[in-house]
C-alpha positions, 0 to 999 in steps of 0.5 A: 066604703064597704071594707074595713082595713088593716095595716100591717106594720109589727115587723122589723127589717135588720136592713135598715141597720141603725135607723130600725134600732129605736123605732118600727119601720111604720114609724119612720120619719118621712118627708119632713113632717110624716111618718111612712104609716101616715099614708096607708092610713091616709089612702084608707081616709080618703078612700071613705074605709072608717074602721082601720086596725093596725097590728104592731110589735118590734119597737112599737112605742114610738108608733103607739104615741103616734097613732094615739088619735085617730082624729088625724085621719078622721076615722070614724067618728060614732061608727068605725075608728083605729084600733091598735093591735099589740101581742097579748098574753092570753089563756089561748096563746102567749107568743109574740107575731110569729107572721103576717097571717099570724098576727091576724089569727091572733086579732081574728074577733077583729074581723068576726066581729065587723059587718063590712063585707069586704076586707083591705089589708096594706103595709105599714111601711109604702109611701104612695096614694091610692083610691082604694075604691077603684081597688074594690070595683076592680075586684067585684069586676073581676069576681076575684077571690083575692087582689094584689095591687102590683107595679111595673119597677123601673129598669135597673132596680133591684126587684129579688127584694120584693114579691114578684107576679107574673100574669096572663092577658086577663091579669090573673096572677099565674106566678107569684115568688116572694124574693126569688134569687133571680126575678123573671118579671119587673112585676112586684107587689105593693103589699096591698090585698083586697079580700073578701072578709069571710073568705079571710076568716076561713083561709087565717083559720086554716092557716092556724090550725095548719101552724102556718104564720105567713100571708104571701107563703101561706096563702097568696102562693100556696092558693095561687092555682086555687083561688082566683087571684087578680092583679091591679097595676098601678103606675103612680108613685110608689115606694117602699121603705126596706133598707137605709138606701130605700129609705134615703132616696124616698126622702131625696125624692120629696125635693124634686117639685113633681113629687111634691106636687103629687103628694102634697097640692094635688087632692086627696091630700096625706094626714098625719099628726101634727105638732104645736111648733113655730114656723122655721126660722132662718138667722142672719148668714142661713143659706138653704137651696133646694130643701126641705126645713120642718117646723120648729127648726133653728138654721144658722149655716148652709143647708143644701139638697137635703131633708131637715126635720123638726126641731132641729137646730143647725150651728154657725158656719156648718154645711148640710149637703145631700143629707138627711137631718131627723128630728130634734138634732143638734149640730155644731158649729162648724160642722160638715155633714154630706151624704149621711142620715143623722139619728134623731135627738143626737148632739153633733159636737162642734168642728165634726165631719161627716163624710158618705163615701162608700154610699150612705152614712148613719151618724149616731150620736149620743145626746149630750144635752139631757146629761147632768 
């Protein structure tokens, strides 16, 4: 393809509460198996786009290690590659990310120093699959200066979280608000732009010397009326993980046989890195309807509508309802969990009960395994 892509995936969302406190949003458990950056990564894979940076800072080791191989996603392998992107000290500049635009002012040797003449940027933190391919005939078609994928929400959601678009008949965006206080269309961005590469170059140094960090403020909005903007609407799946309900129901929805299908049997599949574990293994008395159990997971007790990661271990007589189990959790026995997300590599002592009443519930405990 002839794009080279970034993710974005350095920033840090105080509504996802506890969950946000060990790890970037990029890096968030999904699905079982994946994490919520394994699919833009996989969406680039697929879309043949083989040199992919990916900008991170707040909380970034855990997503370090599980982008340490680009083998996953099968980048490049002698042209092209992944490339991790951190705040440097540097003779220049010595500050942290103050922005989206900014985090690619401070890694602009990326783009000059690449030949593609084409440029996809997404977000770390969506749970969707696209073929970036059409994307970038869409926008050679339209002779756009800029595309933003964009997406009808359902009725009843709360779109004043997201970056709202209005477009005229020929679908050039002539309104764009980046969460407005009240939304005047269910139109919203995908966080997913397709840009031509020098023009990228010319607007982030602009930006820079102008001390502007924001990529949506600074230039999506402020060049509405300017450059030629596009949208390209999608109806697919999509998701994007923003806060501890978002984040809950995403998950929820793997277990319902449609989505599943789509993501997991239906070509081009989603890539993440794998790990060396045993199959699930369920002991004498284990009842689990309707749920998702990884690998390396121990189950002794009820498991019911609820998403199980890996190797965690579920005791004797425990019951797991509409709750979401992260990786490497211990449980009791005769522990009741039910409508809660429980932190990963906890210990939840045994005759524990946890309760979601006023929607969902953080457990976190403190892992009494490791303690001498």
């Amino acid at each position: 393809m002839r794009a080279i892509g970034i993710v974005l995936a350095g920033g840090n969302n105080h509504r996802m509460k506890e969950l946000s406190q060990k790890r970037a949003i990029g890096a968030m458990p999904v699905a079982g198996s994946y994490r919520s950056i394994d699919f833009a990564l996989s969406s680039m894979s697929n879309s043949r786009i083989n040199k992919v940076a990916v900008f991170t800072q707040y909380n970034a080791r855990s997503l370090n290690e599980h982008l340490s191989s680009s083998k996953w996603w099968d980048f490049g392998r002698k042209q092209g590659g992944l490339y991790v992107f951190t705040p440097a000290v540097t003779a220049d500049n010595s500050n942290w990310y103050r922005g989206t635009a900014d985090a690619i002012a401070q890694n602009i040797s990326f783009l000059k120093n690449s030949h593609e003449p084409y440029v996809v940027i997404a977000s770390g933190d969506c749970v969707y699959k696209m073929d970036f391919n059409k994307v970038l005939e869409y926008h050679i078609e339209k002779k756009a200066d800029i595309t933003v994928v964009c997406r009808d929400m359902e009725v009843g959601t709360d779109v004043e979280r997201y970056g709202t678009i209005r477009m005229n008949e020929e679908s050039r965006i002539e309104e764009f608000e980046e969460k407005p206080l009240v939304a005047k269309t269910n139109t919203v961005s995908c966080g997913i732009y397709v840009i031509r590469r020098r023009q990228l170059i010319e607007m982030i140094e602009r930006c820079a010397e102008e001390d502007r960090y924001d990529f949506v403020r600074d230039i999506l909005i402020r060049y509405k009326d300017v450059k030629k903007i596009y949208g390209y609407k999608i109806r697919d799946y999509w998701r994007n993980i923003a806060s501890v309900d978002d984040y809950f129901q995403t998950n929820m929805d793997f277990l319902k046989p449609e989505v599943r299908d789509y993501f997991f049997r239906q070509y081009p599949d989603i890539y993440s890195k794998v790990d060396d574990l045993p199959p699930a293994k369920y002991n004498v008395g284990a009842q689990v309807r309707n749920s998702l159990v990884s690998s390396g997971c121990i189950v002794n007790g009820t498991v019911e509508g609820s998403v199980i990661f890996k190797k965690s271990y579920i005791g004797n007589n425990c019951v797991i309802k509409n709750s979401i189990i992260l990786n490497d959790v211990y449980i009791g026995d005769n522990t009741h969990i039910e409508n809660c997300i429980v932190e990963s590599r906890g210990t939840i002592p045994a005759n524990s009960y946890h309760f979601g009443e006023n929607g969902v519930k953080i457990v976190v405990e403190r892992n009494d395994r490791y303690v001498i």
